[in-house]
Rosetta silent file (secondary structure, phi, psi, omega in degrees, C-alpha in Angstrom):
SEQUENCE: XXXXXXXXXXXXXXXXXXXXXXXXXXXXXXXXXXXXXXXXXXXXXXXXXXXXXXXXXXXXXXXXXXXXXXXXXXXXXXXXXXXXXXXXXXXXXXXXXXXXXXXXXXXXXXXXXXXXXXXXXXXXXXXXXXXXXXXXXXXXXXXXXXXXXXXXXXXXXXXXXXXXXXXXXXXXXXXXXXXXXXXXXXXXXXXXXXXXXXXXXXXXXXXXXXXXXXXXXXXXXXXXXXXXXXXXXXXXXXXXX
SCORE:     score description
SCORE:     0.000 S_00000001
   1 L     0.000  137.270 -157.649    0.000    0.000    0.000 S_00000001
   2 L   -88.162  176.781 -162.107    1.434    2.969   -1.135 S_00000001
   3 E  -147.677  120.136  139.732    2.146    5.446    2.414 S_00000001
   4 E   -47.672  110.905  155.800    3.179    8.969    3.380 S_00000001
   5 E   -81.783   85.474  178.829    6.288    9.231    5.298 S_00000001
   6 E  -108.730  146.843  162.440    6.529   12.173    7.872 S_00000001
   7 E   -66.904  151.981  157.908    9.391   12.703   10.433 S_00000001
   8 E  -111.135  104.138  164.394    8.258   14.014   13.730 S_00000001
   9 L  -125.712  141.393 -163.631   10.712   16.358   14.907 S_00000001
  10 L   -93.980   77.503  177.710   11.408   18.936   17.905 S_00000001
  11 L   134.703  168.848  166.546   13.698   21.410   15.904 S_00000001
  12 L   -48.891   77.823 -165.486   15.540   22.181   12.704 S_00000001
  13 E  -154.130  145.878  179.026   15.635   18.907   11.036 S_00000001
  14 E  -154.380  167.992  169.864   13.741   17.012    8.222 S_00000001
  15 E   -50.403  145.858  156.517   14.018   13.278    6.669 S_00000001
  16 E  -143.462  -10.641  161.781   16.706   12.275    4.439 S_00000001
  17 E  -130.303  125.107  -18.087   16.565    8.899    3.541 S_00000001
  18 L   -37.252  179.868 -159.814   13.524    8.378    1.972 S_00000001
  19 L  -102.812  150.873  147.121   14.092   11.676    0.101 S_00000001
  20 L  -119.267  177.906 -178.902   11.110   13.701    0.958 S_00000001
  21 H   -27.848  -56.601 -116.382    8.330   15.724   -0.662 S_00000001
  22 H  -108.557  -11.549 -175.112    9.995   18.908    0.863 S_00000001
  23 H  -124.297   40.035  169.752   13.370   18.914   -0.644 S_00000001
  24 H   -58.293  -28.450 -178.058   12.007   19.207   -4.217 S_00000001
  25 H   -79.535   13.540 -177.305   13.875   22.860   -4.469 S_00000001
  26 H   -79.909  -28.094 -162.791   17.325   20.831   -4.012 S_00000001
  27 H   -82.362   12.358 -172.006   17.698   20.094   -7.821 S_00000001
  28 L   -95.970  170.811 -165.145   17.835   23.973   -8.457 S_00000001
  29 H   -62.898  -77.162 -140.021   21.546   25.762   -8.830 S_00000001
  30 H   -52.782  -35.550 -160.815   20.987   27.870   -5.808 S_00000001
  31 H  -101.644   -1.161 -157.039   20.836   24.884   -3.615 S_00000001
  32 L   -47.724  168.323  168.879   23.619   22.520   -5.700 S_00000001
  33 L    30.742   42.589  172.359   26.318   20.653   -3.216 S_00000001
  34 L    71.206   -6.219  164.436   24.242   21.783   -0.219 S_00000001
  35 L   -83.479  128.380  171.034   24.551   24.792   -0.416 S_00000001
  36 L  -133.889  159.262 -163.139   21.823   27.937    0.328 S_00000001
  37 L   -59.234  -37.943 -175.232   20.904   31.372    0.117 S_00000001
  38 L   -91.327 -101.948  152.492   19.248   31.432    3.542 S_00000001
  39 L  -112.306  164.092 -156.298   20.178   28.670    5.985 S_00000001
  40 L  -106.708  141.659 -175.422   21.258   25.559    4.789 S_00000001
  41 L   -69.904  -30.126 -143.083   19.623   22.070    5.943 S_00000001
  42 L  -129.984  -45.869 -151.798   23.007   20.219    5.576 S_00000001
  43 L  -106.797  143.240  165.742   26.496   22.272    5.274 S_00000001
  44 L   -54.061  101.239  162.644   27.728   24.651    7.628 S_00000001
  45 L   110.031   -4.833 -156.803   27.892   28.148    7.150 S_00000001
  46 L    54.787   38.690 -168.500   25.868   27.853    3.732 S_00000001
  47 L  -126.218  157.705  173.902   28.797   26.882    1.797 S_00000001
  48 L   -69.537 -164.194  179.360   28.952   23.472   -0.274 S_00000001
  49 L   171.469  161.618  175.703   30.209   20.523    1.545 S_00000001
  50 L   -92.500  119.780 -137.308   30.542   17.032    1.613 S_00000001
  51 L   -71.731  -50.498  167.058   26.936   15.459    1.509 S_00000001
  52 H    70.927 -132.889 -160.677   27.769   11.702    1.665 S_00000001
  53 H   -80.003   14.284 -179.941   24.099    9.783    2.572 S_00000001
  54 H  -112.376    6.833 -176.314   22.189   13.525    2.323 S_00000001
  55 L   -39.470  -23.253 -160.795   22.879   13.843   -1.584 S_00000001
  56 L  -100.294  -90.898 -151.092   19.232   13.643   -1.993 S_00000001
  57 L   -59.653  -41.636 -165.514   17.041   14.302    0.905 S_00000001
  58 L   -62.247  -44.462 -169.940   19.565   17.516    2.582 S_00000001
  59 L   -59.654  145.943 -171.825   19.704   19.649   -0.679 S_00000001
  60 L   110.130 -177.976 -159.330   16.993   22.099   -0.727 S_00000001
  61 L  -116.887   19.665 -178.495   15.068   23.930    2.068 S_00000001
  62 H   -33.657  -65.847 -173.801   13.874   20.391    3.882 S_00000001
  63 H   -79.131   28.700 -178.513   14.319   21.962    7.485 S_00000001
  64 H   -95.810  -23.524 -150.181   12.693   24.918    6.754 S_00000001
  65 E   -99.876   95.339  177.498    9.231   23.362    6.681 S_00000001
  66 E  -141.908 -151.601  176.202    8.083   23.745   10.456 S_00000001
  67 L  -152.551  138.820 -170.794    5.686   25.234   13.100 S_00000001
  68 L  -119.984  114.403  172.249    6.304   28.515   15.188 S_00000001
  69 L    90.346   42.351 -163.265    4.546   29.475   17.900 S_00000001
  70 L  -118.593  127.720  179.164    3.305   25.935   19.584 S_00000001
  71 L  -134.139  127.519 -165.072    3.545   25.264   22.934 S_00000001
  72 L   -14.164  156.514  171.504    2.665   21.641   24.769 S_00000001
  73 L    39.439   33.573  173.660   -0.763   20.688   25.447 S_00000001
  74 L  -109.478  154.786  169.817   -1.940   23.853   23.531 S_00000001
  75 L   -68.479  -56.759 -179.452   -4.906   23.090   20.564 S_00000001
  76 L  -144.328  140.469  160.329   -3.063   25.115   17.961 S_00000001
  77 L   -15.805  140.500 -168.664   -0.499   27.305   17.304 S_00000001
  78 L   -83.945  -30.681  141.641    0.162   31.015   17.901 S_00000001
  79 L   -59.340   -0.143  156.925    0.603   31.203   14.363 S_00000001
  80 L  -100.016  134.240 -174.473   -2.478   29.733   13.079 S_00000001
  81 L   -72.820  -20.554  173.856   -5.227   31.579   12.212 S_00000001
  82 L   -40.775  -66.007 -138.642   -7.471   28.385   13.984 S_00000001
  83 L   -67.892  163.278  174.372   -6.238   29.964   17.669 S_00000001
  84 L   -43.677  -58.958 -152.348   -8.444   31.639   19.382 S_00000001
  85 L   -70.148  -57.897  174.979   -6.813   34.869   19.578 S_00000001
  86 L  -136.132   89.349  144.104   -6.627   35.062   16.051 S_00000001
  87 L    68.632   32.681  173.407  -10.185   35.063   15.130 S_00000001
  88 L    85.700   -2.249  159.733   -9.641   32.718   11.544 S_00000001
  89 L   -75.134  114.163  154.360   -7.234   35.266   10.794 S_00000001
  90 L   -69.293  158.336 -173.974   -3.650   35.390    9.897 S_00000001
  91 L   -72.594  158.202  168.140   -1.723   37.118   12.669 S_00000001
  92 L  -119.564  -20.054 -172.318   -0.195   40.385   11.832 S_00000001
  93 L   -85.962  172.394 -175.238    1.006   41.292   15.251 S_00000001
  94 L   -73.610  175.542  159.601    4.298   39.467   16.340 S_00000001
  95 E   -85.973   92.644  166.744    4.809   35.961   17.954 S_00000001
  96 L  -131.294 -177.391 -148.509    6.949   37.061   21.050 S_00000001
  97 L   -95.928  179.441  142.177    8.645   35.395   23.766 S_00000001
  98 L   -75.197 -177.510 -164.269    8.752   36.430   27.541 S_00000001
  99 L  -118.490  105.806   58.399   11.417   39.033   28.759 S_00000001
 100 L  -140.567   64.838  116.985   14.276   39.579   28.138 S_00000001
 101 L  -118.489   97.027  169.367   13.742   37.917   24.859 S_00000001
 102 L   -89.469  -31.106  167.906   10.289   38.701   23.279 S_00000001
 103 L   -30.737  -58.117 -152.007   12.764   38.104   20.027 S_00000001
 104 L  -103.277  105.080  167.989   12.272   34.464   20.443 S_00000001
 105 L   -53.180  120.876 -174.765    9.022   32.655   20.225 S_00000001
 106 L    80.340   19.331  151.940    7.894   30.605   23.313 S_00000001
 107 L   -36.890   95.166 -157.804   10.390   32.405   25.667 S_00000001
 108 L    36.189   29.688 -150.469    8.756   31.697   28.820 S_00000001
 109 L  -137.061  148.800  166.160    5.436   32.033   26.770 S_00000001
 110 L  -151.249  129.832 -134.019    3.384   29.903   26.603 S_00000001
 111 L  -107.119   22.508  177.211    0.640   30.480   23.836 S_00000001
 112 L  -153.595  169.113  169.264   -2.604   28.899   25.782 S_00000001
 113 L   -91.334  -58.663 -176.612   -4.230   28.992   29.215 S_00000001
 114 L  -114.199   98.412 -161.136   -3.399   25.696   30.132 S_00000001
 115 L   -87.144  170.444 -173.637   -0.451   24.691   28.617 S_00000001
 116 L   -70.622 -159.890 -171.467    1.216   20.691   29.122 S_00000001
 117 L   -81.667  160.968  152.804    3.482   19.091   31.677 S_00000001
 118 L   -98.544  129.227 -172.193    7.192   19.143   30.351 S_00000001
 119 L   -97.270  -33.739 -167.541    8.193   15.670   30.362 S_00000001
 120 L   -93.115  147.317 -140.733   11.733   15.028   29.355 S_00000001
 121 L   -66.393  152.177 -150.913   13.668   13.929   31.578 S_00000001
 122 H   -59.055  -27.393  178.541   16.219   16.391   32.620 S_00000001
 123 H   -72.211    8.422  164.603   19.303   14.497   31.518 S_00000001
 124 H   -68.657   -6.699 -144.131   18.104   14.780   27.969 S_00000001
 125 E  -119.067  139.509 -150.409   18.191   18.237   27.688 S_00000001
 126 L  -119.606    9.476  179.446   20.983   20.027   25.188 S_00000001
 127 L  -152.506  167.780  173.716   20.337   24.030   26.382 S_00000001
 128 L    17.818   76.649 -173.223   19.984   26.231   29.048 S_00000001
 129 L  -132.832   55.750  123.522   20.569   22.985   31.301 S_00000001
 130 L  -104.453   21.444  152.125   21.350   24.816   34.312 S_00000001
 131 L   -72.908  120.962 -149.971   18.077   25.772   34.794 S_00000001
 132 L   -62.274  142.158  178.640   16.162   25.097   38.010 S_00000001
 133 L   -77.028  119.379 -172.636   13.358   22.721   36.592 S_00000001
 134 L    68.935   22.471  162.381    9.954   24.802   36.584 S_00000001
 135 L   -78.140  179.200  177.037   11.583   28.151   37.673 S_00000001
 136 L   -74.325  -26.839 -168.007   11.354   31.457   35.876 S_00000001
 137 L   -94.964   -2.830  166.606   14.541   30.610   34.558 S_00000001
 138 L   -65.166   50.176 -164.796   13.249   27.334   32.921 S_00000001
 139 L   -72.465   -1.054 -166.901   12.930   29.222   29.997 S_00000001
 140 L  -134.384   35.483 -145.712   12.163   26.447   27.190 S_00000001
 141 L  -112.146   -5.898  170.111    9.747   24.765   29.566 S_00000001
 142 L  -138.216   38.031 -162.413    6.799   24.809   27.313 S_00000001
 143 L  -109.188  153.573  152.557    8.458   24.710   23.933 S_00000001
 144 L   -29.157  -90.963 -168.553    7.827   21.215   22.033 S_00000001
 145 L   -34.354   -9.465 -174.994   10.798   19.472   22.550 S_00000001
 146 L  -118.832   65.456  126.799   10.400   19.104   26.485 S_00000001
 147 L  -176.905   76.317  164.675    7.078   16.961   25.873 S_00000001
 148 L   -26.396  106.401 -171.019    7.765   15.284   22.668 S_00000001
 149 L   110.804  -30.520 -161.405    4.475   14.836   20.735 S_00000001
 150 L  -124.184   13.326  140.590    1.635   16.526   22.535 S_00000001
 151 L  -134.248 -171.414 -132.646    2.245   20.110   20.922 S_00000001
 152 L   -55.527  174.281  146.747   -0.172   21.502   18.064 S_00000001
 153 L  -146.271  173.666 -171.900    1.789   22.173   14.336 S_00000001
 154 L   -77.850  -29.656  175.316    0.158   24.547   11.676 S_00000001
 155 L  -126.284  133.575  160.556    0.553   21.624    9.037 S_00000001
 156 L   -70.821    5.523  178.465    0.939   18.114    9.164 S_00000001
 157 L  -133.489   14.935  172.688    3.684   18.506    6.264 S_00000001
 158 L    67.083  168.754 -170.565    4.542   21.588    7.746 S_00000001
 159 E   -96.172  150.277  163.581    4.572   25.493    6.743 S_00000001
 160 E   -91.531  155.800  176.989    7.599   26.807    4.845 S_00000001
 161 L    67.829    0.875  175.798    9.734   29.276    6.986 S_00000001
 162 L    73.267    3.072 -171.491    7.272   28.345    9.916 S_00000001
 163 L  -161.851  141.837  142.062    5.108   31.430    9.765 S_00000001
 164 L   -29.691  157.505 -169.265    2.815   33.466    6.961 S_00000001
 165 L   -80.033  -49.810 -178.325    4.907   35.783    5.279 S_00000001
 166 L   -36.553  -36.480 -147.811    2.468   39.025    7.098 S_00000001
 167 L   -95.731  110.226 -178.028    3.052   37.392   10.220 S_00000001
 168 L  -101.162  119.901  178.827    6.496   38.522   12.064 S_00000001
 169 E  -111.387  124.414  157.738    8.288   36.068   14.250 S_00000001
 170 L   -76.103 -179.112 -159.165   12.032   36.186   15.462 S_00000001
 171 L    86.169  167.354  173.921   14.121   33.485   15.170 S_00000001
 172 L   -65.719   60.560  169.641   15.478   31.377   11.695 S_00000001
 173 L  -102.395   83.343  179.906   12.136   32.691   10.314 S_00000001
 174 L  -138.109  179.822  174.821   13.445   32.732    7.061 S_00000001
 175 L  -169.300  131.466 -168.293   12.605   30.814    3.445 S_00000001
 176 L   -96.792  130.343 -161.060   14.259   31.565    0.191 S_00000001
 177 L   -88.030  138.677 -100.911   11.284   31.434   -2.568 S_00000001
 178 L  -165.347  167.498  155.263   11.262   28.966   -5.622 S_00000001
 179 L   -64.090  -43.619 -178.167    8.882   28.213   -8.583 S_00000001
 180 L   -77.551  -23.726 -178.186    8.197   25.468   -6.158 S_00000001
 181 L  -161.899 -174.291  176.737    7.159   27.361   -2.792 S_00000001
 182 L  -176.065  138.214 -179.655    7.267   30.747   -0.934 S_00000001
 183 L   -43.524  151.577  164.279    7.254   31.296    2.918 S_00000001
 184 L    99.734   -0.902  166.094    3.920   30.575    4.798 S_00000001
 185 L   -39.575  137.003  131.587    2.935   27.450    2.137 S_00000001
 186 E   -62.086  115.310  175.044    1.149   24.603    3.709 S_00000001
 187 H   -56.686  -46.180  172.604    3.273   21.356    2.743 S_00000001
 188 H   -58.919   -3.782  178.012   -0.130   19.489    2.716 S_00000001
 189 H  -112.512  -13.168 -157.431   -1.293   21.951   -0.094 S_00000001
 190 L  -133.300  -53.241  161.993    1.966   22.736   -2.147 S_00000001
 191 L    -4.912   77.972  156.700    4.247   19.668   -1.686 S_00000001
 192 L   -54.809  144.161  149.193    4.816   17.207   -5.042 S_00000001
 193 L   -12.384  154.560  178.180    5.302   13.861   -5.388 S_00000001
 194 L   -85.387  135.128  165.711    8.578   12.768   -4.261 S_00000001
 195 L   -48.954  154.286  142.880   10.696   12.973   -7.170 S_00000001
 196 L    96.120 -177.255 -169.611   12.616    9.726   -8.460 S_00000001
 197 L   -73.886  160.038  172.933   11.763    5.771   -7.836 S_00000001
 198 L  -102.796  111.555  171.698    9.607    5.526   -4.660 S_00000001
 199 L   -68.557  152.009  164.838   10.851    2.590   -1.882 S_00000001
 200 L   -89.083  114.990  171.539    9.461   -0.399   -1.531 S_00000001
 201 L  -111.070  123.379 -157.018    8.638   -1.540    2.002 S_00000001
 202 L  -104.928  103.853  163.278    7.743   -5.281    3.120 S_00000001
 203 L   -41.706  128.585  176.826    5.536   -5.805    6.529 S_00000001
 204 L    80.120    6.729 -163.958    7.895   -6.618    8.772 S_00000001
 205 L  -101.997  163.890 -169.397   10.570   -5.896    7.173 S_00000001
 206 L  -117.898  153.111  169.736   13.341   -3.468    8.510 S_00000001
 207 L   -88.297  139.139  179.962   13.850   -0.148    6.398 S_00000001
 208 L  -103.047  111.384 -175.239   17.093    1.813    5.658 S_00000001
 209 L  -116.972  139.434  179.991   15.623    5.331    7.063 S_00000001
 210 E  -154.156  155.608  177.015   17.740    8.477    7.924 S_00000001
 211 E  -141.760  172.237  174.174   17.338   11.941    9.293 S_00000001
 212 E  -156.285 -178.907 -167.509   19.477   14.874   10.224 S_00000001
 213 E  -129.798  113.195  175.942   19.660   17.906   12.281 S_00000001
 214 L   -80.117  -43.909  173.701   20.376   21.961   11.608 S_00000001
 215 L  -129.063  128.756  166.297   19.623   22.875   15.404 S_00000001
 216 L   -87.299   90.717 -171.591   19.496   21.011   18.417 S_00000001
 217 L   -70.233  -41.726 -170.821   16.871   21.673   20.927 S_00000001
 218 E   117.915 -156.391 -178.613   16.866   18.464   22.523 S_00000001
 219 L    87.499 -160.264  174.931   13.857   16.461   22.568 S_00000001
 220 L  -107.505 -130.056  172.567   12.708   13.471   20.243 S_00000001
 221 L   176.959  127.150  178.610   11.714   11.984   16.957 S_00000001
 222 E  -150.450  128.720  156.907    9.208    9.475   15.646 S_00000001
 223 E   -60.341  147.605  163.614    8.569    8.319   11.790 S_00000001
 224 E  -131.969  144.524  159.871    4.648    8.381   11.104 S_00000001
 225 E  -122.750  178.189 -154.326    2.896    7.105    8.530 S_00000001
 226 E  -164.568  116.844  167.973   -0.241    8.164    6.468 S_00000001
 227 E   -82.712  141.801 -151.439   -1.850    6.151    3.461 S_00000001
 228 L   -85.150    6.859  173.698   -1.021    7.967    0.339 S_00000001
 229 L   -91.548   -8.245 -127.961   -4.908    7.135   -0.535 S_00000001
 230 L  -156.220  140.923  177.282   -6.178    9.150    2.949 S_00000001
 231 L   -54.636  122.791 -173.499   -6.331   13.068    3.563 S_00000001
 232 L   -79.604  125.136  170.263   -2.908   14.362    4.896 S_00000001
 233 L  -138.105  163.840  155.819   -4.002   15.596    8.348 S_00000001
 234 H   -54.036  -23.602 -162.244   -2.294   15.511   11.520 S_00000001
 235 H   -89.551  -34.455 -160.779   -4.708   13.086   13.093 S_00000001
 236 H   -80.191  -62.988  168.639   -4.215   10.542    9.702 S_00000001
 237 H   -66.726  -21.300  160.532   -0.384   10.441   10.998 S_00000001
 238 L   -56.877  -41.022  -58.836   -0.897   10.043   14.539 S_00000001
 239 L  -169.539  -55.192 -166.700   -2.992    6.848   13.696 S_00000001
 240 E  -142.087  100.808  178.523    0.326    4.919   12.821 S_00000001
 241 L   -98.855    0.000    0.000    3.734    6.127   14.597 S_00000001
């Protein structure tokens, strides 16, 4: 049965082996050897480099494709026009943090009234990890990565650049625009076909799967799948982790 393949990830990161949907801008010159105008999924510095098992899936604008302004146990995003606050609208006003960074979305913020638990456990944790657990200074304490899983995203195939273009966020809110996309796209609306032969998977069978990382936050990761027959929602991938 043929299947959608999404990564679940807490941070700057996307699939690379299967190739996915998302790094269709990779075959153009601006992105050749790994290199990009804005930030680069694979190479340091935006310079080429050597690519090895990311030839495919890294080139391109992969980790670009996220959600901004989600914080555990909230129904949707600060960045969706679905929240409450704003009213089936996109936002126009910023996304900002707590103080003394309002720069940085979900800075002590937390973007509902009753946001989740943070779960992971403290020796997990790759920042600010001399921070009394559930103090004021516990500053990343409702950001996705410290309860893998339980908060909202804007897409289930993700937004590019992580926000509407109207909509101003701080942070690596950036996306360089293509034939193929332009920031604030829904991946479940704008996404092709994966380019190239499609794997073949066998129940029960073990898969050669790979992923990679641009920032670390800490946190997790889980493949999902979605039949490529079945509406891509968030709900569709949840269904089979």
């Amino acid at each position: 049965m043929p299947l959608h393949v999404t990564l679940l990830g807490l941070g700057h990161m996307n699939l690379v082996i299967p190739t996915p949907r998302n790094a269709m801008d990779g075959v153009l010159e601006n992105f050749r050897g790994g290199r990009s105008p804005t930030t680069a999924c694979s190479c340091a510095n935006s310079k080429p480099c050597e690519m090895g098992v990311r030839a495919d899936g890294g080139r391109g604008q992969p980790c670009l494709w996220w959600s901004q302004g989600c914080s555990i146990g909230c129904e949707y995003c600060a960045t969706d026009p679905r929240h409450p606050r704003n009213r089936g609208r996109i936002p126009t006003q910023p996304i900002q943090g707590g103080w003394p960074h309002a720069d940085k979305a979900g800075f002590r913020t937390a973007y509902c009234d009753e946001p989740g638990t943070p779960v992971l456990p403290r020796e997990y944790w790759t920042m600010n990890v001399a921070a009394i657990e559930g103090a004021v200074n516990d500053s990343y304490r409702f950001n996705p990565w410290r309860a893998p899983g339980t908060a909202p995203v804007v897409d289930p195939c993700g937004q590019a650049g992580g926000k509407y273009e109207q909509t101003p966020v701080g942070g690596d809110s950036v996306f360089f625009a293509t034939n193929f996309s332009r920031m604030g796209d829904l991946g479940s609306e704008v996404l092709p076909p994966t380019r190239g032969p499609l794997p073949r998977w066998a129940a029960g069978s073990e898969a050669a799967v790979a992923w990679g990382m641009r920032f670390n936050h800490g946190g997790g990761y889980q493949y999902r799948l979605c039949p490529a027959d079945a509406a891509l929602t968030e709900e569709c991938f949840q269904r089979t982790p």
